[in-house]
C-alpha positions in Angstrom: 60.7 121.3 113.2 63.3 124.1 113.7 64.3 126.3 116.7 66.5 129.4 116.8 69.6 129.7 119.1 72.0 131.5 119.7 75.5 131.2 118.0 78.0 129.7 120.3 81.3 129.6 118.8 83.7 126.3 119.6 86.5 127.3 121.8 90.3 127.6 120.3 88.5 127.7 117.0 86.8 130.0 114.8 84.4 127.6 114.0 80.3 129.0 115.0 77.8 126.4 115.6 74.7 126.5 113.1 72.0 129.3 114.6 69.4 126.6 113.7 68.5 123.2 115.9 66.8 120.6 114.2 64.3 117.9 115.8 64.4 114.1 115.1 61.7 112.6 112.5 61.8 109.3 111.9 63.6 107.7 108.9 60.2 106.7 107.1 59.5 110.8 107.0 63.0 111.9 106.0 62.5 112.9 102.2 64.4 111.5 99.5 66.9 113.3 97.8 67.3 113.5 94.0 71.2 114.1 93.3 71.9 114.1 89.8 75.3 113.6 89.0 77.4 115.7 86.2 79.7 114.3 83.5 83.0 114.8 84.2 83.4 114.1 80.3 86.4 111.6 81.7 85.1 107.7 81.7 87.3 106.7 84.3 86.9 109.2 86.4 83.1 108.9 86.2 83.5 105.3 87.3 85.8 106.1 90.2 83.6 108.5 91.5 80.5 106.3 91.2 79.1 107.7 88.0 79.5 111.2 88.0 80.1 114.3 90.1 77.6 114.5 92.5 76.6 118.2 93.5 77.8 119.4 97.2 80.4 116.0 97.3 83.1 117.2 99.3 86.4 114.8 97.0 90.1 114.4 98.8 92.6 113.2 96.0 95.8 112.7 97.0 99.2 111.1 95.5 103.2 110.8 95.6 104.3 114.6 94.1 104.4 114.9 90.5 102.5 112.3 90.0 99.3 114.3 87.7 96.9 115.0 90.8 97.1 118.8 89.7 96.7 117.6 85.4 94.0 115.5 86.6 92.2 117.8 88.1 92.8 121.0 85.5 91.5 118.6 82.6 88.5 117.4 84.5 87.9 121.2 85.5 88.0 121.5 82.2 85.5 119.0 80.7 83.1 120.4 83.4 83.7 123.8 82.1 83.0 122.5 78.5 79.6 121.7 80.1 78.3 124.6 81.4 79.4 124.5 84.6 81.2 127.4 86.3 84.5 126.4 87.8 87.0 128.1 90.4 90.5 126.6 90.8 92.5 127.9 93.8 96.0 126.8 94.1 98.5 127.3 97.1 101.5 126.4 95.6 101.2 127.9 92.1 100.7 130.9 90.6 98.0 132.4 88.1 100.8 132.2 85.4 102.0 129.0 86.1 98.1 127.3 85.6 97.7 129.1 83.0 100.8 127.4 81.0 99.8 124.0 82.4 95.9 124.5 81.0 97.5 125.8 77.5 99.8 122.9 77.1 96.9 120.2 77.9 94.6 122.4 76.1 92.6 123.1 78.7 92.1 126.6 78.7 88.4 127.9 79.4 87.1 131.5 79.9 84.4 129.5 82.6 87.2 128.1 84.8 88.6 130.9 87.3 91.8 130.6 88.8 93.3 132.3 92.1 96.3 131.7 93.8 95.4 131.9 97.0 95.8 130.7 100.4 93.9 132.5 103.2 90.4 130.6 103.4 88.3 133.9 104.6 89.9 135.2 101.1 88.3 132.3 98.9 85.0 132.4 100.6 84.6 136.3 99.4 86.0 134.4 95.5 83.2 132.3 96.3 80.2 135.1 96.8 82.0 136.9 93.8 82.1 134.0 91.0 80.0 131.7 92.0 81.0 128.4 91.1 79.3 124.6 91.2 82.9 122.8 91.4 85.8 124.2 93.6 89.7 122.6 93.4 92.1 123.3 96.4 95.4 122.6 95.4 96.3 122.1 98.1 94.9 121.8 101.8 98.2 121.9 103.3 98.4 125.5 102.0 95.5 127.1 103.2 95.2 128.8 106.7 92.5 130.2 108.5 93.7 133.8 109.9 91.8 132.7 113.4 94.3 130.3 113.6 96.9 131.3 115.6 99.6 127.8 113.8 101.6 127.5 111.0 99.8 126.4 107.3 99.9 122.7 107.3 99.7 122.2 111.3 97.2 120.0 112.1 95.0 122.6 113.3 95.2 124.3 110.5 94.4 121.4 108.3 91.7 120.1 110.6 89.8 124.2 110.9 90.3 124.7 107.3 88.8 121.2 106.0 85.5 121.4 108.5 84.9 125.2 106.9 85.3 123.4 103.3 83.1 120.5 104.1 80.5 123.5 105.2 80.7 125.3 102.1 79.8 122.4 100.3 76.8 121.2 101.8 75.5 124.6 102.8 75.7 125.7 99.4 75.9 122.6 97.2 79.0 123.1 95.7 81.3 120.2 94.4 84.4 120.8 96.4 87.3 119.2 96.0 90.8 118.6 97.7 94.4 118.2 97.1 96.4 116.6 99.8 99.9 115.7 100.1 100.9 112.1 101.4 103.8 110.6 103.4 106.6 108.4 103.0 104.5 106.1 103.8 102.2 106.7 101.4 99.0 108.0 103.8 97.9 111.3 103.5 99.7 113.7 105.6 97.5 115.8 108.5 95.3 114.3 110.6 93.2 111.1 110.4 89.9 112.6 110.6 90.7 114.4 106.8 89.6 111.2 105.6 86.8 110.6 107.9 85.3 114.2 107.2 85.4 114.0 103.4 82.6 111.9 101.1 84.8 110.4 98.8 88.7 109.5 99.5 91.2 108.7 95.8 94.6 107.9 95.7 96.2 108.7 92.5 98.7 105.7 92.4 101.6 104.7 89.8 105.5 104.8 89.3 107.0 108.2 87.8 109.4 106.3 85.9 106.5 104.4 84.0 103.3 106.4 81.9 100.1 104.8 83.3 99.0 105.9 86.5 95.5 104.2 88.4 93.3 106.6 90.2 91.7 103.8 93.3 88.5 105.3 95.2 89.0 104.0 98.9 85.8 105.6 100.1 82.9 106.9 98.4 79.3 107.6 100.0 78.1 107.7 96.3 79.7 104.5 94.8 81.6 101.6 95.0 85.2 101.4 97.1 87.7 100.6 95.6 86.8 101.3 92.1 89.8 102.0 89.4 90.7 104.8 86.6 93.2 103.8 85.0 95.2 107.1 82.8 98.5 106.9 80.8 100.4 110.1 81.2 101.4 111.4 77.6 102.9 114.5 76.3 99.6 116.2 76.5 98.2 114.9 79.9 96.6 112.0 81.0 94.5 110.0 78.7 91.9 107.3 79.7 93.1 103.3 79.2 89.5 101.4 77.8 90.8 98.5 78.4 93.6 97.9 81.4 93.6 94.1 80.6 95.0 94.7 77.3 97.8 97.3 78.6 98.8 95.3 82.0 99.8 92.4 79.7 101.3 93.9 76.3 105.0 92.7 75.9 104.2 89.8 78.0 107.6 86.9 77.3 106.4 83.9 76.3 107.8 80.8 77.7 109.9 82.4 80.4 109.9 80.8 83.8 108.7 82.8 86.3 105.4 84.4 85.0 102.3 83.9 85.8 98.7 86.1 85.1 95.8 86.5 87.5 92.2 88.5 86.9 92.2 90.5 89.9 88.6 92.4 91.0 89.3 96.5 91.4 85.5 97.3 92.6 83.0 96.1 89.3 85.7 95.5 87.1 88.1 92.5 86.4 91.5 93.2 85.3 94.1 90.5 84.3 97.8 91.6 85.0 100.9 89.7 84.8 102.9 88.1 88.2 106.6 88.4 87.6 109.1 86.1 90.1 113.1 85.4 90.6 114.2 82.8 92.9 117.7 82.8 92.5 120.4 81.3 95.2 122.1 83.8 97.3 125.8 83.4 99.7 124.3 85.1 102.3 122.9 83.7 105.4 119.4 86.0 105.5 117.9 85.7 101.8 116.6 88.6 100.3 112.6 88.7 100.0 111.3 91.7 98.1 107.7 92.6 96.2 106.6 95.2 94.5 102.5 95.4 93.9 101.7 93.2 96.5 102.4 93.1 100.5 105.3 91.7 100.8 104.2 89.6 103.8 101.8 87.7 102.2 104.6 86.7 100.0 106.8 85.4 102.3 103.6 83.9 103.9 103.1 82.2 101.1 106.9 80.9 100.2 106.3 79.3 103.6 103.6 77.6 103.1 105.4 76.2 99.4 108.4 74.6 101.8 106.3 73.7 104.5 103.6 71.7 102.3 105.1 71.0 99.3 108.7 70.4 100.0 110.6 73.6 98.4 113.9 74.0 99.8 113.7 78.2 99.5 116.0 78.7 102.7 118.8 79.9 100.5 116.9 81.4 98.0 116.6 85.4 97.3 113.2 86.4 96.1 111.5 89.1 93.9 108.3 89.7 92.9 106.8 92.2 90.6 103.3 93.1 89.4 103.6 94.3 85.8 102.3 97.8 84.9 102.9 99.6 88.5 99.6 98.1 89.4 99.1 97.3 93.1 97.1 94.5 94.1 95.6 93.9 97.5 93.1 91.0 97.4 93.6 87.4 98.5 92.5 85.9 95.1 96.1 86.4 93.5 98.0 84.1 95.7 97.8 81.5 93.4 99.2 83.0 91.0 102.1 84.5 93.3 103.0 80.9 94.2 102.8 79.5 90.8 105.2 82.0 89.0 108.1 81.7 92.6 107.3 77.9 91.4 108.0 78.5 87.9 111.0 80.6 88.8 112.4 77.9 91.2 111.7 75.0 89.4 112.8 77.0 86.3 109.6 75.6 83.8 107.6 78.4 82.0 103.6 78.1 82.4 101.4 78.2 79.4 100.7 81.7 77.7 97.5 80.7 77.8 96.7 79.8 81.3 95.4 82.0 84.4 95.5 81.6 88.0 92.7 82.6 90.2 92.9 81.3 94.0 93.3 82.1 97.5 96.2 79.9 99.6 95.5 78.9 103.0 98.7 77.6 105.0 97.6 74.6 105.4 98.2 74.5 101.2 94.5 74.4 100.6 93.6 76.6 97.7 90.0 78.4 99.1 87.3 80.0 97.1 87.2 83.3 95.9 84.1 86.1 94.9 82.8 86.7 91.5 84.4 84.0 89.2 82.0 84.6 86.5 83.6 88.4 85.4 86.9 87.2 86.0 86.3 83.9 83.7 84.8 86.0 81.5 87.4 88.8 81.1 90.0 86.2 80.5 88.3 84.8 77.8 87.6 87.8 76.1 91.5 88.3 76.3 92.3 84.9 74.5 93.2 83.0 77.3 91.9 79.5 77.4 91.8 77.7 80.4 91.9 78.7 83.9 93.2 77.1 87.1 90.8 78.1 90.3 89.5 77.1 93.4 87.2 73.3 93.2 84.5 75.4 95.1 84.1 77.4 92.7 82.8 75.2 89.9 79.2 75.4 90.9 76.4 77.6 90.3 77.3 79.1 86.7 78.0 78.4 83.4 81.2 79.1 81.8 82.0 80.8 78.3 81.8 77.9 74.9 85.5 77.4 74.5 87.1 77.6 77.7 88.5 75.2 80.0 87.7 75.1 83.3 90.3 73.0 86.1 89.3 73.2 89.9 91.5 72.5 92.4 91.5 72.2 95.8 95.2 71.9 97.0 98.3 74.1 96.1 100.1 70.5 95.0 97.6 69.9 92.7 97.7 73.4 90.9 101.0 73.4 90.5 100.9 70.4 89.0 98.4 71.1 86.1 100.5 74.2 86.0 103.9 72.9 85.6 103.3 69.2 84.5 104.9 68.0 88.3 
Protein backbone atom coordinates (compact mmCIF):
# COMPACT_ATOMS: atom_id res chain seq x y z
CA UNK A 1 0.00 0.00 0.00
CA UNK A 2 1.08 3.58 -0.83
CA UNK A 3 0.67 6.95 0.89
CA UNK A 4 1.13 10.50 -0.45
CA UNK A 5 3.57 12.96 1.24
CA UNK A 6 4.86 15.75 0.82
CA UNK A 7 8.25 16.45 -0.92
CA UNK A 8 10.95 17.29 1.56
CA UNK A 9 14.10 18.03 -0.11
CA UNK A 10 17.59 16.75 1.69
CA UNK A 11 19.38 19.66 3.05
CA UNK A 12 22.80 21.04 1.24
CA UNK A 13 21.53 19.08 -1.67
CA UNK A 14 19.19 19.32 -4.45
CA UNK A 15 18.20 15.91 -3.99
CA UNK A 16 13.78 15.61 -3.24
CA UNK A 17 12.65 12.67 -1.42
CA UNK A 18 10.11 10.40 -3.45
CA UNK A 19 6.34 11.97 -2.90
CA UNK A 20 5.35 8.37 -2.42
CA UNK A 21 5.86 6.08 1.00
CA UNK A 22 5.65 2.47 0.63
CA UNK A 23 4.45 -0.12 3.38
CA UNK A 24 6.34 -3.46 4.24
CA UNK A 25 4.90 -6.87 2.74
CA UNK A 26 6.50 -9.70 3.49
CA UNK A 27 9.12 -11.31 1.16
CA UNK A 28 6.71 -14.42 0.24
CA UNK A 29 4.27 -11.42 -1.36
CA UNK A 30 6.95 -9.35 -3.06
CA UNK A 31 6.47 -10.28 -6.85
CA UNK A 32 9.11 -11.65 -9.01
CA UNK A 33 10.63 -9.76 -11.41
CA UNK A 34 11.31 -10.95 -15.07
CA UNK A 35 14.63 -8.99 -16.32
CA UNK A 36 15.58 -10.01 -19.53
CA UNK A 37 18.87 -9.21 -20.42
CA UNK A 38 20.13 -7.68 -24.06
CA UNK A 39 23.02 -8.88 -26.10
CA UNK A 40 25.69 -6.71 -26.05
CA UNK A 41 26.75 -8.63 -29.29
CA UNK A 42 30.38 -8.72 -27.36
CA UNK A 43 30.98 -12.41 -25.67
CA UNK A 44 33.14 -11.20 -23.15
CA UNK A 45 31.41 -8.55 -22.15
CA UNK A 46 28.23 -10.62 -21.85
CA UNK A 47 30.05 -12.92 -19.48
CA UNK A 48 31.41 -10.10 -17.36
CA UNK A 49 28.28 -8.61 -16.91
CA UNK A 50 26.53 -11.90 -16.00
CA UNK A 51 25.01 -12.67 -19.39
CA UNK A 52 23.84 -9.66 -20.77
CA UNK A 53 22.73 -6.09 -20.19
CA UNK A 54 20.14 -6.09 -17.75
CA UNK A 55 17.47 -3.15 -18.28
CA UNK A 56 17.62 -0.18 -15.44
CA UNK A 57 21.53 -1.77 -14.27
CA UNK A 58 23.15 1.24 -13.16
CA UNK A 59 27.39 -0.11 -14.63
CA UNK A 60 30.66 1.91 -13.19
CA UNK A 61 33.70 0.95 -15.51
CA UNK A 62 36.67 2.41 -14.67
CA UNK A 63 40.61 2.07 -15.77
CA UNK A 64 44.31 3.60 -15.91
CA UNK A 65 43.69 6.61 -18.86
CA UNK A 66 44.07 5.44 -22.33
CA UNK A 67 43.59 2.32 -21.51
CA UNK A 68 40.07 1.59 -24.18
CA UNK A 69 37.30 2.32 -21.41
CA UNK A 70 35.87 4.95 -23.88
CA UNK A 71 36.46 2.14 -27.36
CA UNK A 72 34.97 -0.28 -25.13
CA UNK A 73 32.14 1.37 -24.51
CA UNK A 74 31.53 3.24 -28.21
CA UNK A 75 31.74 -0.49 -29.75
CA UNK A 76 29.36 -2.04 -27.29
CA UNK A 77 27.07 1.12 -27.80
CA UNK A 78 27.34 0.18 -30.99
CA UNK A 79 26.40 -3.58 -31.08
CA UNK A 80 23.38 -2.41 -28.93
CA UNK A 81 22.50 0.02 -31.55
CA UNK A 82 22.84 -2.77 -34.23
CA UNK A 83 20.00 -4.26 -32.18
CA UNK A 84 17.39 -2.06 -32.00
CA UNK A 85 18.13 -0.34 -29.12
CA UNK A 86 18.24 3.45 -28.92
CA UNK A 87 21.53 4.67 -27.47
CA UNK A 88 22.72 8.23 -25.95
CA UNK A 89 26.41 8.70 -25.38
CA UNK A 90 27.28 11.87 -23.29
CA UNK A 91 30.89 12.70 -22.91
CA UNK A 92 32.57 15.30 -20.61
CA UNK A 93 35.80 15.39 -21.87
CA UNK A 94 35.25 15.14 -25.66
CA UNK A 95 33.57 16.65 -28.16
CA UNK A 96 30.78 15.71 -30.80
CA UNK A 97 33.61 15.69 -33.51
CA UNK A 98 36.07 13.99 -31.72
CA UNK A 99 33.37 10.62 -31.10
CA UNK A 100 32.50 10.88 -34.18
CA UNK A 101 36.23 10.15 -35.63
CA UNK A 102 36.70 7.48 -32.88
CA UNK A 103 33.15 5.66 -33.98
CA UNK A 104 34.35 6.03 -37.85
CA UNK A 105 37.76 4.59 -37.26
CA UNK A 106 36.31 1.41 -35.18
CA UNK A 107 33.39 1.40 -37.54
CA UNK A 108 31.14 2.08 -35.22
CA UNK A 109 29.10 4.65 -36.55
CA UNK A 110 25.11 4.35 -36.06
CA UNK A 111 22.30 6.86 -36.90
CA UNK A 112 20.50 5.09 -33.47
CA UNK A 113 23.45 6.15 -31.13
CA UNK A 114 23.17 9.91 -30.09
CA UNK A 115 26.00 11.78 -28.88
CA UNK A 116 26.22 15.03 -26.67
CA UNK A 117 28.97 16.63 -25.15
CA UNK A 118 27.82 17.60 -22.24
CA UNK A 119 28.33 18.15 -18.66
CA UNK A 120 25.55 19.88 -16.63
CA UNK A 121 23.24 16.86 -15.44
CA UNK A 122 19.78 19.06 -15.46
CA UNK A 123 21.01 19.44 -19.31
CA UNK A 124 21.13 15.48 -19.98
CA UNK A 125 17.97 14.83 -18.18
CA UNK A 126 15.99 17.27 -20.73
CA UNK A 127 18.50 14.85 -23.69
CA UNK A 128 16.79 12.22 -21.87
CA UNK A 129 12.83 13.30 -22.23
CA UNK A 130 13.97 14.33 -25.91
CA UNK A 131 15.65 11.00 -27.27
CA UNK A 132 14.65 8.64 -25.25
CA UNK A 133 17.13 6.10 -24.87
CA UNK A 134 17.30 2.28 -23.18
CA UNK A 135 21.31 2.55 -22.65
CA UNK A 136 23.07 5.80 -21.41
CA UNK A 137 27.24 6.24 -21.33
CA UNK A 138 28.76 8.96 -19.10
CA UNK A 139 32.10 9.58 -20.04
CA UNK A 140 32.83 10.57 -17.49
CA UNK A 141 31.36 11.20 -13.79
CA UNK A 142 34.10 13.28 -12.78
CA UNK A 143 32.78 15.84 -15.40
CA UNK A 144 29.42 16.28 -14.69
CA UNK A 145 27.97 18.89 -12.12
CA UNK A 146 24.77 19.43 -10.81
CA UNK A 147 24.08 23.49 -11.07
CA UNK A 148 22.57 23.12 -7.29
CA UNK A 149 25.81 22.35 -6.38
CA UNK A 150 27.55 25.15 -5.13
CA UNK A 151 31.62 22.77 -5.68
CA UNK A 152 33.80 22.43 -8.27
CA UNK A 153 33.14 19.27 -11.07
CA UNK A 154 34.85 16.27 -9.65
CA UNK A 155 34.49 17.38 -5.69
CA UNK A 156 33.17 14.80 -3.88
CA UNK A 157 29.96 16.39 -3.60
CA UNK A 158 29.66 16.74 -6.83
CA UNK A 159 30.44 13.20 -7.71
CA UNK A 160 28.36 11.84 -4.85
CA UNK A 161 24.79 14.43 -5.99
CA UNK A 162 25.42 13.57 -9.54
CA UNK A 163 25.73 9.66 -9.15
CA UNK A 164 22.51 9.28 -6.63
CA UNK A 165 20.41 11.46 -9.52
CA UNK A 166 21.90 8.80 -12.16
CA UNK A 167 21.26 5.75 -10.09
CA UNK A 168 17.43 7.45 -10.04
CA UNK A 169 17.14 7.79 -13.61
CA UNK A 170 17.84 4.28 -14.00
CA UNK A 171 15.51 2.55 -11.87
CA UNK A 172 12.72 5.15 -12.22
CA UNK A 173 12.82 4.76 -15.74
CA UNK A 174 14.55 1.45 -16.57
CA UNK A 175 17.28 2.72 -18.43
CA UNK A 176 20.69 0.91 -18.65
CA UNK A 177 23.03 3.51 -17.35
CA UNK A 178 26.33 3.36 -17.39
CA UNK A 179 29.52 5.16 -15.94
CA UNK A 180 33.02 6.24 -16.59
CA UNK A 181 35.18 6.86 -13.73
CA UNK A 182 38.76 7.84 -13.45
CA UNK A 183 41.05 5.86 -10.91
CA UNK A 184 44.06 6.79 -8.80
CA UNK A 185 47.59 6.09 -8.50
CA UNK A 186 46.68 3.65 -6.66
CA UNK A 187 44.60 2.19 -8.92
CA UNK A 188 41.00 2.71 -6.90
CA UNK A 189 38.49 4.75 -8.42
CA UNK A 190 38.85 8.34 -7.57
CA UNK A 191 35.71 10.15 -5.57
CA UNK A 192 34.20 8.79 -2.85
CA UNK A 193 33.72 5.24 -1.55
CA UNK A 194 30.15 5.08 -1.64
CA UNK A 195 30.40 5.34 -5.88
CA UNK A 196 30.99 1.81 -5.69
CA UNK A 197 28.53 0.95 -3.09
CA UNK A 198 25.68 2.89 -5.01
CA UNK A 199 26.19 1.32 -8.35
CA UNK A 200 24.90 -2.53 -9.33
CA UNK A 201 27.82 -3.68 -11.07
CA UNK A 202 31.54 -2.37 -10.46
CA UNK A 203 34.54 -3.39 -13.75
CA UNK A 204 37.92 -2.51 -13.87
CA UNK A 205 39.30 -2.45 -17.25
CA UNK A 206 42.89 -3.73 -16.43
CA UNK A 207 46.18 -4.28 -18.64
CA UNK A 208 49.62 -2.63 -19.48
CA UNK A 209 49.57 0.17 -22.37
CA UNK A 210 52.74 -0.99 -23.55
CA UNK A 211 51.22 -4.65 -24.23
CA UNK A 212 47.73 -5.25 -26.71
CA UNK A 213 45.49 -7.43 -24.50
CA UNK A 214 43.67 -5.80 -21.92
CA UNK A 215 41.11 -7.98 -19.17
CA UNK A 216 37.90 -6.27 -18.30
CA UNK A 217 37.35 -8.04 -14.20
CA UNK A 218 33.75 -7.54 -12.73
CA UNK A 219 34.38 -6.88 -8.83
CA UNK A 220 30.70 -6.55 -8.14
CA UNK A 221 27.66 -7.51 -9.92
CA UNK A 222 23.98 -7.87 -8.40
CA UNK A 223 23.27 -9.76 -11.69
CA UNK A 224 26.31 -12.26 -11.89
CA UNK A 225 29.26 -13.69 -10.77
CA UNK A 226 32.29 -11.42 -9.12
CA UNK A 227 35.08 -11.49 -10.39
CA UNK A 228 34.31 -12.66 -13.80
CA UNK A 229 36.89 -11.85 -16.84
CA UNK A 230 36.71 -10.30 -20.57
CA UNK A 231 39.53 -10.64 -21.88
CA UNK A 232 40.07 -7.96 -25.43
CA UNK A 233 43.31 -7.46 -27.45
CA UNK A 234 43.59 -3.90 -28.54
CA UNK A 235 44.19 -3.77 -32.41
CA UNK A 236 44.30 -1.12 -34.95
CA UNK A 237 40.58 -1.23 -35.15
CA UNK A 238 39.59 -1.45 -31.39
CA UNK A 239 39.32 -4.13 -29.13
CA UNK A 240 38.67 -7.59 -30.21
CA UNK A 241 37.38 -10.50 -28.01
CA UNK A 242 40.25 -13.36 -27.00
CA UNK A 243 38.11 -17.07 -27.17
CA UNK A 244 40.44 -18.57 -25.58
CA UNK A 245 42.96 -16.64 -22.88
CA UNK A 246 44.74 -19.95 -22.10
CA UNK A 247 46.01 -20.17 -25.52
CA UNK A 248 47.21 -16.29 -25.57
CA UNK A 249 48.64 -16.15 -21.73
CA UNK A 250 51.07 -18.94 -22.88
CA UNK A 251 52.05 -18.41 -26.72
CA UNK A 252 55.93 -17.86 -26.89
CA UNK A 253 56.32 -19.69 -23.81
CA UNK A 254 60.71 -20.84 -23.59
CA UNK A 255 61.06 -24.18 -23.16
CA UNK A 256 63.56 -25.43 -20.79
CA UNK A 257 64.44 -22.15 -19.20
CA UNK A 258 64.84 -22.12 -15.45
CA UNK A 259 62.63 -20.02 -13.83
CA UNK A 260 59.11 -20.73 -15.39
CA UNK A 261 56.43 -22.26 -14.10
CA UNK A 262 52.30 -22.34 -15.33
CA UNK A 263 49.32 -22.36 -13.00
CA UNK A 264 45.36 -22.65 -13.96
CA UNK A 265 44.16 -19.82 -12.05
CA UNK A 266 39.96 -19.46 -11.50
CA UNK A 267 38.72 -15.71 -12.83
CA UNK A 268 34.91 -16.34 -11.64
CA UNK A 269 33.46 -19.67 -13.91
CA UNK A 270 36.40 -19.88 -15.99
CA UNK A 271 39.95 -21.47 -15.61
CA UNK A 272 42.77 -19.82 -17.22
CA UNK A 273 46.39 -21.23 -17.32
CA UNK A 274 49.08 -18.38 -17.51
CA UNK A 275 52.75 -18.60 -17.22
CA UNK A 276 54.92 -17.70 -13.68
CA UNK A 277 58.07 -16.04 -14.64
CA UNK A 278 61.12 -15.77 -11.73
CA UNK A 279 64.91 -14.27 -11.36
CA UNK A 280 66.78 -14.99 -8.35
CA UNK A 281 69.98 -13.53 -9.01
CA UNK A 282 72.72 -12.50 -6.25
CA UNK A 283 72.95 -8.89 -5.51
CA UNK A 284 76.17 -6.61 -3.46
CA UNK A 285 73.79 -4.89 -1.60
CA UNK A 286 72.84 -5.49 1.88
CA UNK A 287 68.70 -5.16 1.48
CA UNK A 288 67.91 -7.52 -1.68
CA UNK A 289 65.58 -6.36 -4.14
CA UNK A 290 62.05 -8.13 -4.00
CA UNK A 291 59.74 -7.08 -6.84
CA UNK A 292 56.36 -8.72 -8.56
CA UNK A 293 54.39 -7.77 -11.10
CA UNK A 294 50.71 -9.67 -11.35
CA UNK A 295 50.73 -10.79 -8.00
CA UNK A 296 50.97 -9.04 -4.35
CA UNK A 297 54.10 -8.70 -3.81
CA UNK A 298 53.84 -9.73 -0.09
CA UNK A 299 52.72 -12.97 -0.62
CA UNK A 300 55.80 -13.36 -2.51
CA UNK A 301 58.13 -12.51 -0.06
CA UNK A 302 55.77 -14.52 2.23
CA UNK A 303 56.34 -17.24 0.50
CA UNK A 304 60.40 -16.93 -0.20
CA UNK A 305 60.29 -17.09 3.55
CA UNK A 306 58.72 -19.89 4.00
CA UNK A 307 61.26 -21.63 1.07
CA UNK A 308 64.41 -20.66 3.56
CA UNK A 309 62.68 -21.27 6.64
CA UNK A 310 61.38 -24.92 5.68
CA UNK A 311 63.36 -25.96 3.05
CA UNK A 312 66.76 -24.63 3.60
CA UNK A 313 67.20 -21.85 0.68
CA UNK A 314 69.73 -19.47 1.48
CA UNK A 315 67.73 -16.28 -0.46
CA UNK A 316 69.22 -13.67 2.08
CA UNK A 317 71.44 -12.28 -0.71
CA UNK A 318 69.30 -12.92 -3.34
CA UNK A 319 67.35 -10.14 -5.58
CA UNK A 320 63.96 -11.32 -6.78
CA UNK A 321 61.52 -10.76 -9.64
CA UNK A 322 58.55 -12.10 -10.47
CA UNK A 323 56.25 -11.72 -13.44
CA UNK A 324 52.89 -12.95 -14.56
CA UNK A 325 53.02 -13.29 -18.39
CA UNK A 326 50.35 -11.45 -20.48
CA UNK A 327 49.78 -8.31 -17.93
CA UNK A 328 47.40 -10.66 -16.23
CA UNK A 329 46.89 -10.05 -12.42
CA UNK A 330 46.32 -12.80 -10.28
CA UNK A 331 44.83 -12.65 -6.78
CA UNK A 332 43.94 -16.09 -5.45
CA UNK A 333 45.87 -18.29 -3.07
CA UNK A 334 45.96 -21.36 -5.55
CA UNK A 335 49.03 -19.94 -7.50
CA UNK A 336 51.57 -20.13 -4.74
CA UNK A 337 52.74 -23.23 -5.79
CA UNK A 338 53.59 -22.31 -8.77
CA UNK A 339 55.25 -18.91 -7.53
CA UNK A 340 57.54 -20.98 -5.33
CA UNK A 341 58.33 -23.56 -7.89
CA UNK A 342 59.60 -21.21 -10.68
CA UNK A 343 61.94 -18.73 -7.60
CA UNK A 344 63.08 -22.63 -7.10
CA UNK A 345 63.73 -23.13 -10.60
CA UNK A 346 65.37 -19.81 -10.86
CA UNK A 347 67.54 -20.39 -7.82
CA UNK A 348 68.42 -23.78 -8.25
CA UNK A 349 68.81 -22.91 -11.97
CA UNK A 350 66.88 -26.38 -13.39
CA UNK A 351 64.08 -25.80 -15.93
CA UNK A 352 60.60 -27.66 -15.06
CA UNK A 353 58.91 -29.74 -17.60
CA UNK A 354 56.84 -27.94 -20.50
CA UNK A 355 54.41 -30.08 -19.76
CA UNK A 356 53.82 -29.81 -16.05
CA UNK A 357 51.30 -27.42 -14.04
CA UNK A 358 51.25 -26.31 -10.59
CA UNK A 359 48.03 -25.82 -8.66
CA UNK A 360 48.39 -25.30 -4.78
CA UNK A 361 48.09 -23.06 -1.88
CA UNK A 362 51.39 -22.73 0.59
CA UNK A 363 50.89 -22.48 4.16
CA UNK A 364 54.11 -21.41 6.25
CA UNK A 365 54.40 -24.08 7.90
CA UNK A 366 55.43 -25.62 4.04
CA UNK A 367 52.22 -27.53 3.90
CA UNK A 368 50.77 -27.28 0.40
CA UNK A 369 46.66 -26.89 1.33
CA UNK A 370 43.72 -27.63 -0.84
CA UNK A 371 42.26 -25.51 -3.23
CA UNK A 372 38.37 -24.99 -5.01
CA UNK A 373 37.28 -26.48 -8.21
CA UNK A 374 40.15 -28.80 -9.44
CA UNK A 375 38.03 -30.52 -11.86
CA UNK A 376 37.86 -27.14 -14.49
CA UNK A 377 41.26 -26.40 -13.79
CA UNK A 378 42.51 -30.23 -14.56
CA UNK A 379 40.40 -30.08 -17.28
CA UNK A 380 41.46 -26.80 -18.95
CA UNK A 381 45.05 -28.03 -18.73
CA UNK A 382 44.45 -30.94 -20.48
CA UNK A 383 42.62 -29.51 -23.11
CA UNK A 384 45.90 -27.25 -23.53
CA UNK A 385 48.24 -30.38 -23.94
CA UNK A 386 49.64 -30.40 -20.67
CA UNK A 387 50.02 -33.78 -19.07
CA UNK A 388 50.45 -34.06 -15.66
CA UNK A 389 49.75 -31.81 -12.82
CA UNK A 390 51.31 -31.28 -9.38
CA UNK A 391 48.40 -30.24 -6.65
CA UNK A 392 47.37 -30.47 -3.32
CA UNK A 393 47.00 -34.55 -1.73
CA UNK A 394 43.45 -33.36 -0.55
CA UNK A 395 42.48 -32.93 -3.55
CA UNK A 396 42.56 -36.32 -5.07
CA UNK A 397 39.21 -37.34 -3.90
CA UNK A 398 35.78 -37.12 -5.14
CA UNK A 399 36.25 -36.93 -9.02
CA UNK A 400 37.52 -38.52 -11.88
CA UNK A 401 40.28 -37.09 -13.89
CA UNK A 402 40.61 -36.78 -17.84
CA UNK A 403 42.03 -40.49 -19.79
CA UNK A 404 45.52 -39.41 -20.30
CA UNK A 405 46.55 -37.30 -17.60
CA UNK A 406 48.65 -37.71 -14.69
CA UNK A 407 47.66 -36.84 -11.55
CA UNK A 408 50.62 -36.27 -8.43
CA UNK A 409 49.30 -35.01 -4.88
CA UNK A 410 51.30 -33.58 -2.59
CA UNK A 411 51.06 -32.59 0.63
CA UNK A 412 54.33 -30.67 1.56
CA UNK A 413 56.23 -27.86 -0.48
CA UNK A 414 59.53 -30.35 -0.17
CA UNK A 415 57.81 -32.93 -1.86
CA UNK A 416 56.57 -30.70 -4.89
CA UNK A 417 59.50 -29.43 -5.53
CA UNK A 418 60.90 -32.44 -5.78
CA UNK A 419 58.67 -34.17 -8.40
CA UNK A 420 59.16 -30.72 -9.99
CA UNK A 421 62.83 -30.40 -10.10
CA UNK A 422 64.04 -34.04 -9.61
CA UNK A 423 65.62 -32.90 -5.80
Amino acid sequence: MIEEREPVRIPGTAVKLNQKREKAVPITRVEKLDQPRSDTGMRELNRVLGGGLVPGSFILVGGDPGIGKSTLLLQATHQLAKRGMPVLYVSGEESAEQIRLRAERLGALDDRVMVASETDLTAIESLLEETRPKLVVIDSIQTMFHPEVTSAPGSVSQVRECTGQLMRWAKEKGIAIIIVGHVTKAGAIAGPRMLEHMVDSVLYFEGERHHTYRVLRAVKNRFGSTNEIGVFEMKETGLSEVGNPSEMFLSGRPVGVPGTAVTASMEGTRPVLVELQALVTPTSFATPKRMATGVDPHRVTMIMAVLEKRLGFFLQNQDAYLNVVGGVRLDEPAVDLSIAVSLASSFRDRATSPHDLFIGEVGLTGEVRAVSRIEQRVAEAFNMGFRRVIFPEKNRRGWTPPQGMELIGVSALGEALEVALGG
